[in-house]
Each structure stands twice: as structure tokens, then as C-alpha cells.
C-alpha positions as CSV (number, residue, x, y, z in Angstrom):
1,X,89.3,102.0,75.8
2,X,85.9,102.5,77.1
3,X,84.4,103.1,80.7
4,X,82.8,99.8,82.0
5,X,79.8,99.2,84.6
6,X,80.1,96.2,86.5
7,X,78.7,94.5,89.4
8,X,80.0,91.4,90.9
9,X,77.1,88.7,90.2
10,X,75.5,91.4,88.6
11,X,71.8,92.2,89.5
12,X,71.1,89.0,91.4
13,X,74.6,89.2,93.0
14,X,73.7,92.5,94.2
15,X,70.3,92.1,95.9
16,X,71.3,88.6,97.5
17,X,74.2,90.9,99.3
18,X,71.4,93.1,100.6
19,X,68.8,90.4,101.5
20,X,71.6,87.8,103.1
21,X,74.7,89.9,104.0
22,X,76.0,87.5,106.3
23,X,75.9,84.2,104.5
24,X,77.3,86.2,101.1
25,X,80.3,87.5,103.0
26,X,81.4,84.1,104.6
27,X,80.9,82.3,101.7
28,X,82.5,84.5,99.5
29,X,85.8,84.9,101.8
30,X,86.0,81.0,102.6
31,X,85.9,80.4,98.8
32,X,88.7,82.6,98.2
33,X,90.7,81.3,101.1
34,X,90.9,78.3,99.5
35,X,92.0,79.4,96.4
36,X,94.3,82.0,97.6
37,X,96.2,79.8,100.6
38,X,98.4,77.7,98.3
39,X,99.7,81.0,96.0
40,X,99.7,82.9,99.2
41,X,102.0,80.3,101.0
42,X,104.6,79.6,98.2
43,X,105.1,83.3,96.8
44,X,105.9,83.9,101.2
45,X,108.0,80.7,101.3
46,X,110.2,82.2,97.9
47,X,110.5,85.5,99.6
48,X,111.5,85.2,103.2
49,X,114.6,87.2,103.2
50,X,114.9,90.8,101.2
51,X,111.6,91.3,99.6
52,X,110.2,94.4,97.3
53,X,106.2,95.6,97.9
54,X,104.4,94.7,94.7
55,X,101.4,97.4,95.9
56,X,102.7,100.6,97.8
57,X,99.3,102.2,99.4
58,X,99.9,106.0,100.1
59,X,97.0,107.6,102.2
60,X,97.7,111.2,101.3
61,X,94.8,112.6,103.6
62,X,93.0,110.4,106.4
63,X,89.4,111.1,106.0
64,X,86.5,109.7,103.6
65,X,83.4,111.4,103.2
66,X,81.7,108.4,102.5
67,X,79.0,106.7,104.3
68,X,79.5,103.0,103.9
69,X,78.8,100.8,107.0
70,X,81.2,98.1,106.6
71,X,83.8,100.7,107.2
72,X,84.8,102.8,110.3
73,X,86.2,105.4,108.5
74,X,83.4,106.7,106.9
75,X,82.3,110.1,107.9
76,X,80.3,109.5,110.0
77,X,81.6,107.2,112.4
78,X,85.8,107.7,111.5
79,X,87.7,109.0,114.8
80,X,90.8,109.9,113.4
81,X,92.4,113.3,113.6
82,X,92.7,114.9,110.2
83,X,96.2,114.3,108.9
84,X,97.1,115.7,105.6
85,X,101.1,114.3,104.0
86,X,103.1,117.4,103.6
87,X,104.7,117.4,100.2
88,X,108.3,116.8,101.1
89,X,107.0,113.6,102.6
90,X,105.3,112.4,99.7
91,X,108.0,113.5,97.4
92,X,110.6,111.4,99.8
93,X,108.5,108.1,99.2
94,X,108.1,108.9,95.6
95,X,112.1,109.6,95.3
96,X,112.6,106.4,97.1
97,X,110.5,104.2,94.6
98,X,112.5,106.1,91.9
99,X,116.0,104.9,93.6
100,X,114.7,101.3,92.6
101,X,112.9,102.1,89.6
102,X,109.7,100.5,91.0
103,X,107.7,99.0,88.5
104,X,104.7,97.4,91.0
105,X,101.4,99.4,91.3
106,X,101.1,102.3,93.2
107,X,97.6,103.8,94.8
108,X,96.6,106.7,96.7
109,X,94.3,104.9,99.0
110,X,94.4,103.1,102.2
111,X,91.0,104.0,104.2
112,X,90.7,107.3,102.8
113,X,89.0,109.5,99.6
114,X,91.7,110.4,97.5
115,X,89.9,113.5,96.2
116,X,89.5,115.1,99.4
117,X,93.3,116.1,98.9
118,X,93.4,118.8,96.9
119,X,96.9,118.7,95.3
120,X,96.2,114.9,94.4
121,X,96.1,115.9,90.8
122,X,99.8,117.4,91.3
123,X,100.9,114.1,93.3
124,X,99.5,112.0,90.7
125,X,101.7,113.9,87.7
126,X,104.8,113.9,90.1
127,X,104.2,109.7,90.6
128,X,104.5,109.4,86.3
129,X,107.3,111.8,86.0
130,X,109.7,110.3,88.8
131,X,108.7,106.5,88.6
132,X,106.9,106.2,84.7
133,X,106.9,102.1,84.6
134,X,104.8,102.0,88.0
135,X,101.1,101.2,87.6
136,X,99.3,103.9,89.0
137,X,96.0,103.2,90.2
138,X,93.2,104.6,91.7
139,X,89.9,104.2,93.8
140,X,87.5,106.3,94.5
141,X,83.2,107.0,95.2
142,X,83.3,109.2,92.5
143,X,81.6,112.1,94.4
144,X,84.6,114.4,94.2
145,X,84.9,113.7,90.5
146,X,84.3,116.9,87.8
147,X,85.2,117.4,84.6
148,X,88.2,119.1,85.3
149,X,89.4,116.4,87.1
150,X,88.6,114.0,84.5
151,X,90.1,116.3,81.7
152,X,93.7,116.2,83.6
153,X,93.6,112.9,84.5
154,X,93.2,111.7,80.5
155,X,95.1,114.5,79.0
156,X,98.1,114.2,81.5
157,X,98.0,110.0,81.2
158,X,97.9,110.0,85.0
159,X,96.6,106.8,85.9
160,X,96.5,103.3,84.3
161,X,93.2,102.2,86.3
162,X,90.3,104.2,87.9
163,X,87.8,102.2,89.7
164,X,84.2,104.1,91.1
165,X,82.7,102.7,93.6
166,X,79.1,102.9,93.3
167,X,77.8,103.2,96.7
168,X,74.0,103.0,96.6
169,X,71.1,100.9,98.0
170,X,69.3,99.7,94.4
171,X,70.6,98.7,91.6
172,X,71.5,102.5,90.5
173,X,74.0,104.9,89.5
174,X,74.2,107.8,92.0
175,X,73.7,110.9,90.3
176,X,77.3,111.8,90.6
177,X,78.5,108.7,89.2
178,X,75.7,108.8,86.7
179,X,76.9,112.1,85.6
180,X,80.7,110.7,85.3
181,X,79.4,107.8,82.9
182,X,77.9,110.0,80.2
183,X,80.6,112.0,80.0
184,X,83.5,109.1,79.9
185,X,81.0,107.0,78.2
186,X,81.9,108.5,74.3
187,X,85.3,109.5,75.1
188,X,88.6,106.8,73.8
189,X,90.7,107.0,76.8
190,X,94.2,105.4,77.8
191,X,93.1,104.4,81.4
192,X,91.2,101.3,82.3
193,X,88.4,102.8,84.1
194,X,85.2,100.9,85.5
195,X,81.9,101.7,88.0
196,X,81.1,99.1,90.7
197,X,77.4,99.0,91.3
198,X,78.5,98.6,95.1
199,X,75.8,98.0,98.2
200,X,76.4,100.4,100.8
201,X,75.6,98.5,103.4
202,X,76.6,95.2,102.2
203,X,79.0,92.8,105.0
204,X,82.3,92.7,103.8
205,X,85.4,91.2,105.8
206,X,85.7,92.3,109.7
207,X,88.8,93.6,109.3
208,X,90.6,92.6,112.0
209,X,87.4,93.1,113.8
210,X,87.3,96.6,113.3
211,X,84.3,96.9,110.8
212,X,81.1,98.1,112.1
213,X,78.5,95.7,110.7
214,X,80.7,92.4,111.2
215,X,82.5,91.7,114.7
216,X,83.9,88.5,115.4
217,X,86.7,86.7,117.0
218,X,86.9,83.3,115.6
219,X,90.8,82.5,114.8
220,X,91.1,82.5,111.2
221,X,94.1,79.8,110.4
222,X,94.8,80.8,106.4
223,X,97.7,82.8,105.3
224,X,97.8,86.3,104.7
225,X,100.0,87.9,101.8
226,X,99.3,91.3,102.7
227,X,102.8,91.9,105.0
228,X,104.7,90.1,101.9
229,X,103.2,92.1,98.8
230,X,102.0,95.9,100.3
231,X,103.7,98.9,101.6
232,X,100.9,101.2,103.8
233,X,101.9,104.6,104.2
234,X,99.9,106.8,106.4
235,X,99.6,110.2,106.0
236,X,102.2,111.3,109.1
237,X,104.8,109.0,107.3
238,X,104.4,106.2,109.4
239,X,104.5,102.7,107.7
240,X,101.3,100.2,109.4
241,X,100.6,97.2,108.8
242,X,97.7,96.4,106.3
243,X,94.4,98.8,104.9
244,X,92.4,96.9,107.9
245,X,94.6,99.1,110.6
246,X,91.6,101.4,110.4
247,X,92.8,103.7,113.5
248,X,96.6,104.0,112.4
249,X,98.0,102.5,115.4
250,X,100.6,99.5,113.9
251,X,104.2,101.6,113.3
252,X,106.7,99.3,111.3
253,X,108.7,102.9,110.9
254,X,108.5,106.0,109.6
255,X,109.6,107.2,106.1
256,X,112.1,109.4,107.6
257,X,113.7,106.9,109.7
258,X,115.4,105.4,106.3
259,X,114.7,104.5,103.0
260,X,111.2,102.5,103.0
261,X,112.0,99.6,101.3
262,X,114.9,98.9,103.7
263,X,112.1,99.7,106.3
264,X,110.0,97.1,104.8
265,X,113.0,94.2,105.0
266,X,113.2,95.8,108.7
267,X,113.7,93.1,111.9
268,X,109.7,94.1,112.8
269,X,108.8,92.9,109.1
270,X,110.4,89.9,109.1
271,X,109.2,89.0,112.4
272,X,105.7,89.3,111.3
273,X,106.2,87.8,108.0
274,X,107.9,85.0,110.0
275,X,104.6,84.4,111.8
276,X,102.4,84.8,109.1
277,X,104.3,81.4,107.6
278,X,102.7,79.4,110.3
279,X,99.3,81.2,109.7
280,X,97.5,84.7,110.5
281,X,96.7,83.5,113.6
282,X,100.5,84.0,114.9
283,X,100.1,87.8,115.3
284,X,98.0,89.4,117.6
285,X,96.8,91.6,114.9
286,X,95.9,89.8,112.4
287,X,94.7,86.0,114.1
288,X,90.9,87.1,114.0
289,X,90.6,88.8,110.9
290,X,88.6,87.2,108.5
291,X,89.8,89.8,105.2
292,X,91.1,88.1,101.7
293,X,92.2,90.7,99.1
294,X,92.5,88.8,95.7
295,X,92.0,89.7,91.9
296,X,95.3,92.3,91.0
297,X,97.0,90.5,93.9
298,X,97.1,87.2,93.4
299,X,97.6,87.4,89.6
300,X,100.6,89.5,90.3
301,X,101.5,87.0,93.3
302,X,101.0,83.8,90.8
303,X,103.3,85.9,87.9
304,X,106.0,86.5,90.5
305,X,106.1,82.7,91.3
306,X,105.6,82.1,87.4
307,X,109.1,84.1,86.7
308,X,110.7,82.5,89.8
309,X,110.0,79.3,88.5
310,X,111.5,80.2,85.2
């Protein structure tokens, strides 16, 4: 398998997010509300009672040391306190997953850089020893990347996807990521790994009005299938909400408390999911964020209904 560079909409795509930010991002989240609100709503409907996280998101370290100004946990602006998992927490989660032989995907990222944590080589190698049939997947800017790093994650088969986020203003490879390519570009390698030619000041989503170059509070009335298919873990243990709790403040439990997938089939779980059937706009959280996560979730969601059906 070889290391692909993409860009969504490719050059043109790329420039008419930098010229027209505004009218991309609405357009481009309306369009996939409407394709995502019907599989949202009857892969929640099939799984109101006990439910098991197709994604589990594990932020190992809360900081990013990128500069991205769609996001308030870049560098720059991020006000959280440094939190760093111990091991013994991160081995609980793991050992948990193992109990159930979890077989979803499995990340290292919430609103972090997962290569700021300097043991994540050693969490990634305990992830395929304890729970082998998970899809282990990771995201990253790519500036943290060496050689070394590279080197263990192929020889060691550590992840099944790498996606580098190219963060630049023109149509570029970084120098970092540039210097990634032509050393993966020659190499056969077991992982699916691709560069996004990403705008780094490009308007995403205003997740749940927390992102810094998109505020709004118009109520937002499609389904969200986030609190039905993901499992945030932040790096204290505390289970949250969703990726867009920026400042860590939702607490659905902590990993300690119990096993986490009984914590995610918890009373506060099902209330929310409860609401969320009615629409996004039934929790206080979520009614005014705009967000809309598709591609790996909602083919997973539309396979799950698939093998229901069956």
C-alpha cells in the first residue's frame, strides 16, 4: 500500500475554502445533514437500550501544538491545564475493551496531538497486543513525525490508518510533511496512510459554538449520532460527551467508577441519547452546534443497520 495526497475538491476545493470560508462550511454541513439524518435516525432508533461505541477516542495528553484557527485548542489560544493519562489508566480502558473483545476503531485523538505523548509508541503496541481485531487509527499534523517513529509504527504493524493533516495556507506540503512523503512515498507498507492538503484557517463546524472563527446560535434540528457510536475519554479518565467539548467540562463518569462500556449504557447516556431522538436541539449542549462527522462513521453506521436488517 502506498502513501496517498489528497485534498477534498482538490486544488479548486482548497482555494474556494480560503476565498469563501463561510458559504463552503454551511453548504458543505447542510449537504451532509441531509444525507446523514435518515442513517443517523434509524441506527439510534435500533439501539436505544444497551449499546457498544463503534469509535472509542482516547486523548492520552490534552495539548496540540498546532495553530489552526477553527480550533480552540490550538496552542495558541487552548486554556486547558496540561493533563497527561497515567498508564494504569490507559491500560484499565484498554483491559476493558479486551473484556469484550472490541472489534470497532480505536484512536488516540480527541482535541489533542497524539505525538506530544511520548510513550504513545508503547500505548499503541499495548492497543494491538490486548485488543488485535480493533482498528487502530490515527491523526495527526505530522510535525512530531521522524523516522524512528515511522520505522516502529510499520515494523511493529501498529496502526491500520494514519491520516496527516496538512495544515498550510497554499496549496503546499509543509516541510515536515513534505519530508514524511519522500520517505513513505517508496516504501510497501501495511497501514493505509494519507496527507490532507488542509487550510489552516479554513471555517469548519462551530462546535457547539466553541470554535473561534465560527460562533453562532441558531438551533440546529438534525440528529446527532455521536452519543450513540463514540466513547471520549479524556486524559483524567473522565468520559465527556463528544470531540466538540473543547474545555473538558461534560462528565458522563470516570473510567474508575466502573467498567466504561457499562458507563456508556449509564442512566446520563440514555438520557441524552433519549433526547437526541427528538433532535440535537433537546440538550443544552448540543441544540446550537452546527458539527456533522461522516465518512468512517456513517459507513460503519449504514453496515451496522445492514447486519441488523439481516
Amino acid at each position: 500500500m502506498k502513501i496517498q495526497v489528497k485534498s477534498y475538491g482538490g486544488r479548486i476545493g482548497f482555494y474556494l475554502r480560503k476565498y469563501i470560508p463561510n458559504i463552503c462550511s454551511n453548504s458543505y454541513l447542510f449537504l451532509q445533514r441531509k444525507l446523514s439524518n435518515l442513517p443517523n435516525k434509524k441506527y439510534m432508533k435500533i439501539n436505544e437500550n444497551y449499546i457498544l461505541p463503534l469509535f472509542v477516542n482516547i486523548e492520552t495528553i490534552s495539548k496540540c501544538n498546532g495553530l489552526c484557527s477553527f480550533c480552540c485548542c490550538n496552542a495558541k489560544d487552548d486554556t486547558r491545564d496540561t493533563k497527561i493519562m497515567t498508564d494504569e489508566t490507559f491500560k484499565k480502558i484498554i483491559d476493558d475493551l479486551e473484556n469484550i473483545n472490541y472489534d470497532g476503531v480505536i484512536t488516540l485523538n480527541i482535541n489533542n496531538e497524539p505525538f506530544l505523548d511520548k510513550n504513545l509508541i508503547d500505548k499503541l503496541k499495548y492497543i494491538r497486543e490486548k485488543i488485535p481485531n480493533a482498528y487502530s487509527y490515527l491523526y495527526t499534523n505530522g510535525s512530531l513525525l521522524n523516522k524512528k517513529k515511522i520505522e516502529e509504527i510499520i515494523n511493529y504493524d501498529l496502526l491500520d490508518e494514519l491520516v496527516i493533516n496538512n495544515y498550510s495556507t497554499s496549496y503546499k506540503l509543509n516541510k515536515w510533511n513534505k519530508e514524511n512523503y519522500n520517505y513513505l512515498k517508496n516504501k510497501n507498507i501495511n497501514c493505509k496512510i494519507t496527507i490532507n492538503r488542509r487550510y489552516s484557517h479554513e471555517v469548519l463546524s462551530n462546535r457547539a459554538n466553541t470554535s473561534p472563527n465560527k460562533k453562532g446560535t441558531r438551533i440546529i434540528k438534525s440528529y446527532c449520532s455521536i452519543p450513540y457510536t463514540d466513547l471520549n475519554i479524556f486524559p483524567d479518565g473522565i468520559i465527556g460527551i463528544c470531540c466538540c467539548d473543547t474545555k473538558e467540562k461534560t462528565n458522563f463518569g470516570n473510567v474508575y467508577d466502573d467498567n466504561i462500556i457499562t458507563i456508556f449504557n449509564n442512566e446520563k447516556f440514555k438520557l441524552l441519547r433519549k433526547n437526541m431522538l427528538n433532535g440535537r436541539y433537546n440538550n443544552n449542549f448540543c441544540k446550537n452546534c452546527d458539527f456533522n462527522d461522516i465518512g468512517t462513521r456513517r459507513k460503519r453506521i449504514r453496515q451496522k443497520i445492514k447486519l441488523r436488517k439481516n
